[in-house]
N, C-alpha and C positions, 0 to 999 in steps of 0.2 A: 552493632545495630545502627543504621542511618539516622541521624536526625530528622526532624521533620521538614527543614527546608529541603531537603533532597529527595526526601518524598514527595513534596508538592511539588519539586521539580520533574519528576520523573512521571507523576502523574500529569503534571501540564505538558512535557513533551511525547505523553504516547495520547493526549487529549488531542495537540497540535496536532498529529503524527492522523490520527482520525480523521482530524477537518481537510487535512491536503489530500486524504483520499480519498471523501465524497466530492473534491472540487478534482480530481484527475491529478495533482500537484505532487506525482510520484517523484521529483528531486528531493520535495520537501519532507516526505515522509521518508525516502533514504536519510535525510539529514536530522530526521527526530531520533531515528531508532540508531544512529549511530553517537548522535551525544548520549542516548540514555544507555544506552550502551559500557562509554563512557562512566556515567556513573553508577552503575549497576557493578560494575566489575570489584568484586571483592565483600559483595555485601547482599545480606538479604532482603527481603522485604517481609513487612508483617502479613500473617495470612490475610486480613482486612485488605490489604494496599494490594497484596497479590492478585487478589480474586477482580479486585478493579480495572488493574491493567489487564487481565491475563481475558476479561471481557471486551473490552476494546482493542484489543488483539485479535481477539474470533473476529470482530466487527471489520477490522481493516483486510482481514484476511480474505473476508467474501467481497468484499470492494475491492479486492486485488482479481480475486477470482469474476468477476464478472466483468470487471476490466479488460481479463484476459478473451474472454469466452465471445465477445463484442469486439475487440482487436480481430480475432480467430475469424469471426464473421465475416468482417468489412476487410481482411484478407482474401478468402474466398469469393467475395464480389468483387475482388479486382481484377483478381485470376482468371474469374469469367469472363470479367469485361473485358480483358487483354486478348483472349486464344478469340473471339469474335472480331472485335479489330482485326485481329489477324486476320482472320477468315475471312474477313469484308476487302480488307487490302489485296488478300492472296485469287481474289472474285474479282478484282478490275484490271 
């Protein structure tokens, strides 16, 4: 069973791991969930500590997800804006 500094560590880097993905800071959140990662590897957690992360996990998940769906967007608007250029270039 973990001690509890490794607990609080693990809950301060999926806490971190949250704040870099309401701020867009996805290197930061690849780098929370690969230390905690790190220490997770060989150990559980208590159902209390699980239920905590495994909440701010859904939470980063849909800030990924929405990240994604908004990138998807302003992809498509580029595509537009592009094949019209075109169009406008291929008009003179």
């Amino acid at each position: 069973m973990p001690d509890a500094t490794q607990i609080e560590t693990i809950e301060t880097l999926t806490q971190a791991a949250s704040l870099a993905a309401a701020q867009g800071e996805w290197d930061r959140v690849v780098h929370c969930y690969t230390s905690r990662e790190a220490l997770l590897a060989g150990m559980s957690l208590s159902p209390e500590a699980l239920t905590r992360v495994q909440t701010l996990d859904r939470q980063i998940e849909i800030q990924a997800r929405v990240a994604q769906a908004g990138l998807a967007s302003l992809m498509g608007d580029a595509a537009r804006i592009r094949q019209r250029l075109k169009g406008v270039r291929q008009g003179q």
